[in-house]
C-alpha atoms as one frame of an Amber mdcrd trajectory, in Angstrom:
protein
  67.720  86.995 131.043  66.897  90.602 129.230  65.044  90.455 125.885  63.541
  92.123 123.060  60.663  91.299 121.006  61.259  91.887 117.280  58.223  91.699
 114.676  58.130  89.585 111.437  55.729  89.581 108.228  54.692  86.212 108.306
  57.048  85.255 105.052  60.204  86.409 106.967  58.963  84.347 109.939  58.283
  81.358 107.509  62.003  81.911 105.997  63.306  82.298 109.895  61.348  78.919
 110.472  63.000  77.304 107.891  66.246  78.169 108.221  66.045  77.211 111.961
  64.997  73.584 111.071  67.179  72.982 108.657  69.809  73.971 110.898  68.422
  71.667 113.768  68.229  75.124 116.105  65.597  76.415 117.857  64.563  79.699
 115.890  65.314  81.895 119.214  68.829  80.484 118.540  68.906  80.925 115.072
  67.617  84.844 115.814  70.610  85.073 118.476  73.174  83.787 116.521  71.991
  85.887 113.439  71.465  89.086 115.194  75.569  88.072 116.632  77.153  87.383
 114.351  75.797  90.733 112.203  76.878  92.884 115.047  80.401  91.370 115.590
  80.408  91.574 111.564  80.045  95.181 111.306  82.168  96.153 114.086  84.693
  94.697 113.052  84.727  96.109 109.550  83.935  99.457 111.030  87.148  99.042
 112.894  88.714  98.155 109.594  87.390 101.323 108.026  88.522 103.193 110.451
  92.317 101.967 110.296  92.548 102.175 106.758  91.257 105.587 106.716  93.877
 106.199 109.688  96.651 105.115 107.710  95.758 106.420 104.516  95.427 109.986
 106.109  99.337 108.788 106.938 100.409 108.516 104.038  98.375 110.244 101.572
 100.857 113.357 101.262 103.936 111.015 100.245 101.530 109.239  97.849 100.263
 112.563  96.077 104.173 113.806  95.913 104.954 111.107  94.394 102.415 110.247
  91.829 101.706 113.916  89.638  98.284 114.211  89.105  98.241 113.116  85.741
  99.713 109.460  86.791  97.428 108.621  89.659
């Protein structure tokens, strides 16, 4: 199976330790699972983002002829 090899000062790796056993993981999981879960995370609101900005490019021009400056 592919993998990387990520450094840690040895206070994150303490904290990453820590976590792991208090979770009753493995720390390679716990590094998985983090590293995941951020990426799904971030798509996802990226996608968001994306829409909203979409639809407010939509309907922007209706929204600024009906609001005059002064009452948006």
């Amino acid at each position: 199976m592919p993998g990387i090899t990520i450094e840690f000062t040895e206070e994150e790796l303490a904290e990453l330790r820590a976590e792991a056993k208090e979770q009753g993981v493995a720390i390679k999981r716990l590094a998985h699972d983090i590293l995941t879960e951020d990426v799904v995370r971030r798509r996802q609101r990226q996608r968001f983002i994306e829409g909203a900005s979409a639809k407010f490019r939509t309907l922007a021009p209706e929204f600024l002829d009906a609001f005059p400056e002064g009452d948006r």
